[in-house]
N, C-alpha and C positions, 0 to 999 in steps of 0.2 A: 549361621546366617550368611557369612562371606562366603563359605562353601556353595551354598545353596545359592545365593546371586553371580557368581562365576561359573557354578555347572549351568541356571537358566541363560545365561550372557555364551555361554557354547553352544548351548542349542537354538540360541535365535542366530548367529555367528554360521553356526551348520547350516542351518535352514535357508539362509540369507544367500550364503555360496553355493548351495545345493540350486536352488531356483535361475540364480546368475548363470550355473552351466547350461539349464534345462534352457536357457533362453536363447534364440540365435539371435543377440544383438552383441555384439562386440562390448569387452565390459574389463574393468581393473578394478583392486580392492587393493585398498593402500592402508595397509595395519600399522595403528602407531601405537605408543605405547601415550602415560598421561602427559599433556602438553605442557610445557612451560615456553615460556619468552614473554619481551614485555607486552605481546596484545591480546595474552591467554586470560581467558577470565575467572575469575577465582572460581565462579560454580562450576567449570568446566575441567576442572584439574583441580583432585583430593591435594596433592602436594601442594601445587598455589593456594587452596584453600583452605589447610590445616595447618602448614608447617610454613611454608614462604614467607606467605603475608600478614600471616602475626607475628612472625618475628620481625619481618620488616618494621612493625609500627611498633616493636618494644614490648608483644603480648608473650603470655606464652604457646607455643606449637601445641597441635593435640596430632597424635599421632595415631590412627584409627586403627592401626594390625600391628601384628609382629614388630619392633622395632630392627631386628636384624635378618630381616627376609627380603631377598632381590624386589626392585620394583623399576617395569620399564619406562621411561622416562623421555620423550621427544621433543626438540625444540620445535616452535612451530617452521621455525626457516627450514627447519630440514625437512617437515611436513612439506611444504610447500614446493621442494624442491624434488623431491621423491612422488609428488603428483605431475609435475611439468613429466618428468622423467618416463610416467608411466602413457603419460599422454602420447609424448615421442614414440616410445613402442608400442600404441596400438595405429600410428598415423598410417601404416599403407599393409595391414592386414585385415583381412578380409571377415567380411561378417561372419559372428560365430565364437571363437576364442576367448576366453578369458581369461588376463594375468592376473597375481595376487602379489603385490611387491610389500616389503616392509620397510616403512622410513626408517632412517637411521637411530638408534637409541641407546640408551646407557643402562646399565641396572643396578644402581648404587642400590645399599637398602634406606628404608624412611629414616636411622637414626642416623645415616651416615648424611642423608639430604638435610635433616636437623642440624647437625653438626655444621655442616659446610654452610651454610647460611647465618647460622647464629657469631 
């Protein structure tokens, strides 16, 4: 099932940048990995929403895959700052171009994000 939701999540991902080149409008795509910080909302990040914040409140984590497999990880500030960033370099190129930047990220695996939180 996760295979099959990450090979579909490639091909709308493919599809998505495929059309972004086909387009002559000036364009960036800023890949994060799942967000964490304190304004990320639990449905919006597995780790905030399986591992984080029940530990936070004393429950227990559920931990949804592999426990010892990389998983990418982005603060939103770094989000945020990796969008200004891409911003600056599309400011005086001309229509047409698109970058692809990756916010900055971490790739602890899920037990080690368990660990470090509990």
């Amino acid at each position: 099932h996760t295979a099959y939701r990450r090979q579909r999540q490639m091909c709308i991902r493919d599809r998505l940048m495929e059309a972004r080149l086909e387009h002559p409008a000036t364009s960036a795509s800023i890949i994060a990995g799942d967000l964490l910080g304190r304004s990320a909302q639990p449905w919006s990040s597995v780790v905030k929403m399986c591992i984080t914040t029940p530990i936070a409140k004393w429950h227990r984590a559920i931990v949804p895959a592999r426990s010892d497999v990389a998983h990418g990880i982005t603060v939103i500030e770094d989000l945020a700052a990796a969008m200004i960033r891409a911003a600056q370099l599309l400011e005086d190129v001309p229509a047409g171009p698109h970058r692809r930047l990756i916010a900055p990220a971490s790739n602890p695996t899920l037990g080690e994000i368990a660990e470090f939180t509990h």
